[in-house]
N, C-alpha and C positions, 0 to 999 in steps of 0.2 A: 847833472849827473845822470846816467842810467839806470835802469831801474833793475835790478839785479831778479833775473828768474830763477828763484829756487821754489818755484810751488809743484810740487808733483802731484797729479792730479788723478784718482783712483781709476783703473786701468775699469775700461769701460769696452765690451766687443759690439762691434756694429758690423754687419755683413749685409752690404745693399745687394740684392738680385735683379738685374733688369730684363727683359724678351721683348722685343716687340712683333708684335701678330697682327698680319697682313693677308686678306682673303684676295680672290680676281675671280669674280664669274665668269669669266671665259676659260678659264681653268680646271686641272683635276680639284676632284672634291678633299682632297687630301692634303696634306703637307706631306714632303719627304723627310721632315726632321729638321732638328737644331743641334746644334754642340752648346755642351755648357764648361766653362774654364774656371781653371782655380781662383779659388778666391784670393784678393790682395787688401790688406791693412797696412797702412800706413800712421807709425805710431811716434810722437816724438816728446819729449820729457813734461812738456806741458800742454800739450793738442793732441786730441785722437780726431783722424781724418777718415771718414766713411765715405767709400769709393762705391762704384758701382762693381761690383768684381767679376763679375759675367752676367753678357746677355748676348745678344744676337738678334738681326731680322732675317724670316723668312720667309717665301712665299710657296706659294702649293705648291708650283713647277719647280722650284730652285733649291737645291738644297745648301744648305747657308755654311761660310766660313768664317773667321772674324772680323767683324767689320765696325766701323767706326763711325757708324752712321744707325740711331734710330726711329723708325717712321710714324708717324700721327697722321692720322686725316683720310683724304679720299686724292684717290688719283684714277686714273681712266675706267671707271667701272672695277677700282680697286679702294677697299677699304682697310685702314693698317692700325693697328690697337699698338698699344706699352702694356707691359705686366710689371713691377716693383714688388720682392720680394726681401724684405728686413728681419735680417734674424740677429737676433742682442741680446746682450743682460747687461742690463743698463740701471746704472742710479738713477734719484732723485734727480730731476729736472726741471727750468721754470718756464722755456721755451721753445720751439721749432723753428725750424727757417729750410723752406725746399729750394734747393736752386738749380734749373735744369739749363742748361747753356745748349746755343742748336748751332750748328754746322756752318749755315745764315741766315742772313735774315730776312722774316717771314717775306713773303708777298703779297698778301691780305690778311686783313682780319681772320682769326682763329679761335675760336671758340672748343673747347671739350670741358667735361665733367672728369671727375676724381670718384671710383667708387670702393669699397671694400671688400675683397675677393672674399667667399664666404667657406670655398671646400678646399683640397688640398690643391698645391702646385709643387711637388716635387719630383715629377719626372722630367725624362732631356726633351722631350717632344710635347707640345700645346696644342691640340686641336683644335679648328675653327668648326663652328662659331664655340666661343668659350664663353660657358652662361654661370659657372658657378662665384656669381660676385652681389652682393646688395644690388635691388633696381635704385634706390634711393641715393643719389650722390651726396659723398662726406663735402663737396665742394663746386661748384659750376667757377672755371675758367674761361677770360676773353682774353687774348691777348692782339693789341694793334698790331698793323703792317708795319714792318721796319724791325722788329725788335729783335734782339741778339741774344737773352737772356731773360730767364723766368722767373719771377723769385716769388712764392709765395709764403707771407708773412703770418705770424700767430695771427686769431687761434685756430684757422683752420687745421695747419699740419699737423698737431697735438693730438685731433680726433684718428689719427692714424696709430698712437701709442696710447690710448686708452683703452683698451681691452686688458683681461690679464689672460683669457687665451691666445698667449703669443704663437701661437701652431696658425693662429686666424688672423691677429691683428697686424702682422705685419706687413700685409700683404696687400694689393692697390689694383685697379688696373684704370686708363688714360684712355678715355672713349671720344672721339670727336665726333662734335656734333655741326658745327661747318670748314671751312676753309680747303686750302685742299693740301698736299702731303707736305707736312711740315718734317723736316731733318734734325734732331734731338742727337747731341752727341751722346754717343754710348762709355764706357770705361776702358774703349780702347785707344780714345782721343787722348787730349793733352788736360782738353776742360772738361772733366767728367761731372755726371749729376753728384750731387752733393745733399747729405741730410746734414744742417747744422742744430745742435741741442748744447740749450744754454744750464748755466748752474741756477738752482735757482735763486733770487735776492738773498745777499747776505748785508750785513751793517756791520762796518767796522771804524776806529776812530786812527784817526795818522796823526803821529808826533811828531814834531820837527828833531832832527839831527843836527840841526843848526839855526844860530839867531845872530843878529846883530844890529846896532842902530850908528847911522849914519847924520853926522852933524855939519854944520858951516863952519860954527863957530868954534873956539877953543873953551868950552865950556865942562863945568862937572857935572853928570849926573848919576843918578845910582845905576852902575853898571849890569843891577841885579833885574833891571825895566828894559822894556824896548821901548823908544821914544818915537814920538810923532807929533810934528807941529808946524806950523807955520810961520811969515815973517821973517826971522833965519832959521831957515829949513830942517828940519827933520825927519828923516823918512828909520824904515826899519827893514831891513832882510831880512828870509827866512826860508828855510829847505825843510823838506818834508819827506823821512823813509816810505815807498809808496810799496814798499815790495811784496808786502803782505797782498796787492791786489795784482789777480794775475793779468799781462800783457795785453789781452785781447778781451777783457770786458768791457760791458758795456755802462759807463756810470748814470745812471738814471738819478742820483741828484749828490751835491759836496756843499756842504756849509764849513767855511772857518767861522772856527770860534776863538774869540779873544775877551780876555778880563781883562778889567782896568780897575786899579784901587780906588779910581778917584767917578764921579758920575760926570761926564767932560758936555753931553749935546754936543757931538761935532761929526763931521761928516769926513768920509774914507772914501779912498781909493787905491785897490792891488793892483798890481799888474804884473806879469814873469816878468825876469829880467830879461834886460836888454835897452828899454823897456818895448814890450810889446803890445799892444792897444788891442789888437784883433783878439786878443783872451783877456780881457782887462775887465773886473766885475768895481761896483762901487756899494758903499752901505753906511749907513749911520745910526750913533750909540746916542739913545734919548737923553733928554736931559736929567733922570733920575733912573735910568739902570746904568750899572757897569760890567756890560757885556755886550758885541758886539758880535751880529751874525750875518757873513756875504755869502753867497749864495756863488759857489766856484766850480759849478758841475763842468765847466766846456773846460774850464782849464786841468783839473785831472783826467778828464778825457785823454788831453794832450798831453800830461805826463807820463800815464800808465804804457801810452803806444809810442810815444817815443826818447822824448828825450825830458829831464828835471831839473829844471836848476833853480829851482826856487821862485820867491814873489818878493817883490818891493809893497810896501805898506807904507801910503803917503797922505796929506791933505788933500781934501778933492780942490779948494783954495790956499795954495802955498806961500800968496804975498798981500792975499786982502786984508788979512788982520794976522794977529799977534796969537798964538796961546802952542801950549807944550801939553801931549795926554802921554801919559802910560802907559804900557801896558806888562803885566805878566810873561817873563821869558821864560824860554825852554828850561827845566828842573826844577821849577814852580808845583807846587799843588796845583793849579790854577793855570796851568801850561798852555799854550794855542795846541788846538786840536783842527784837524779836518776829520766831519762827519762825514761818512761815503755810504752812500747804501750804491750797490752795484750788483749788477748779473754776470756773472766771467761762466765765460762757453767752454763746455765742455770738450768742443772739436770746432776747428773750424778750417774752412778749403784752403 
């Protein structure tokens, strides 16, 4: 089954600003100017999506229109800066994720630093050289020849929203320190840069919506148990409402839990249906507890993003030997639980 999105997630503003600043010594000592354009959010019931919503490059001689292309690096006795300018009020958070996509891909190696702009940037015109930013880099970037895309992982990008004067903190500029002009798409492309900000960890437990046990034989047992056994076979199904987690988090770990009236020592194996092996976890209940805990983080993974239809719960040996375990079905005190601790994104591209 699918996993039903009703999470509405508190309306978050994010306003990326990008420029990029480009000198040529053979050039006036000037700029003619930039255009700045309205900004664009993109907002949908359960992802806010932070775009770059205006920037532009320009060079001393040129004065700029909107273009689709932003410049890094050195070119003929031409050097070319980024400015990122983030305006928000924004919740609680447990994560960052920067991801800058380029035009193509690189030609060599590339290297720049990330530093913190330190005075204002709100006029339409950036004058070179533009010194008002920390000497000190929030970050030193390499990236190899070939690559298509940027993504720089926690915790670096997090030191960009720790300040709380957000007048200062939001604000960046992209200094290259070799390669030579690298092309960064701007917000006017198709692939724009992108801020992703996660929720931060929550813990919650999933109850099955469904249970059943499957047999060979024409047998009685208490319909009130889910059975599992070997010899003539036993397995047990079971689905799991997942909806409380939203579509796009990240599950950082899932334990099923199951009880068993009886203390059995016997060894388990889940798997989705179908059956499926490539998500298939295994675990076993000691010989003196009756409770059993697998470890099922890759398989909610794969529920929460696409599709749910449940688990099979079988012998991990289903013809070596003989025995029947129990366990606790759904509307038990005692009910199978999935433990989830999970991060769910706040936005994502």
């Amino acid at each position: 089954m699918r996993k039903s999105r009703n999470i509405i997630w508190p309306v978050v503003s994010l306003i990326l600003l990008t420029s990029a600043l480009v000198t040529c010594s053979k050039r006036k000592e000037s700029p003619l100017g930039m255009e700045q354009y309205p900004d664009s959010l993109l907002l949908t019931l359960d992802t806010l999506t932070l775009t770059s919503p205006s920037d532009s490059t320009y060079h001393q001689f040129v004065s700029t229109a909107r273009s689709r292309t932003l410049l890094l690096g050195f070119g003929e006795e031409c050097e070319a800066r980024i400015l990122f300018r983030f305006d928000k009020e924004i919740v609680d958070y447990g994560g960052a994720t920067m991801r800058l996509p380029l035009t193509q891909s690189l030609e060599e190696q590339t290297e720049f630093t990330i530093h913190r702009i330190t005075g204002a940037w709100e006029d339409t015109v950036v004058e070179w050289p533009f010194r008002d930013y920390d000497p000190t880099p929030l970050m030193q970037v390499s990236v190899a020849a070939g690559e298509t895309l940027i993504v720089l992982d926690p915790p670096a990008p997090e030191t960009l929203f720790s300040d709380a004067d957000t007048t200062l903190s939001w604000n960046i500029i992209l200094i290259p320190s070799t390669g030579g002009l690298a092309r960064f798409n701007s917000n006017e492309a198709e692939e724009r840069p992108v801020i992703e900000l996660y929720m931060p960890a929550d813990t919650v437990d999933v109850h099955p919506d469904a249970d059943a046990y499957i047999i060979t034989l024409d047998t009685t047992l208490d319909p009130s148990l889910l059975w599992v056994g070997s010899g003539w076979v036993l397995r047990s199904d079971l689905t799991f409402d997942v909806s409380a987690i939203p579509s796009n988090a990240l599950i950082n770990q899932a334990e099923l839990i199951l009880q068993s009236p009886d203390t059995p020592g016997k060894s388990f194996e889940i798997s989705a249906f179908i059956p499926d092996v490539s998500r298939s976890a295994a675990g076993y209940i000691h010989a003196d507890s009756t409770t059993l805990h697998m470890l099922v983080t890759d398989l909610l993974q794969y529920w929460v993003s696409t599709e749910n239809a449940g688990l099979t719960l079988k012998a991990t040996y289903e013809i070596d030997n003989v025995f029947r375990v129990p366990f606790f079905a759904s509307g038990s005190p005692e009910e199978p639980i999935i433990r989830v601790l999970y991060t769910g994104k706040v936005y994502e591209d």
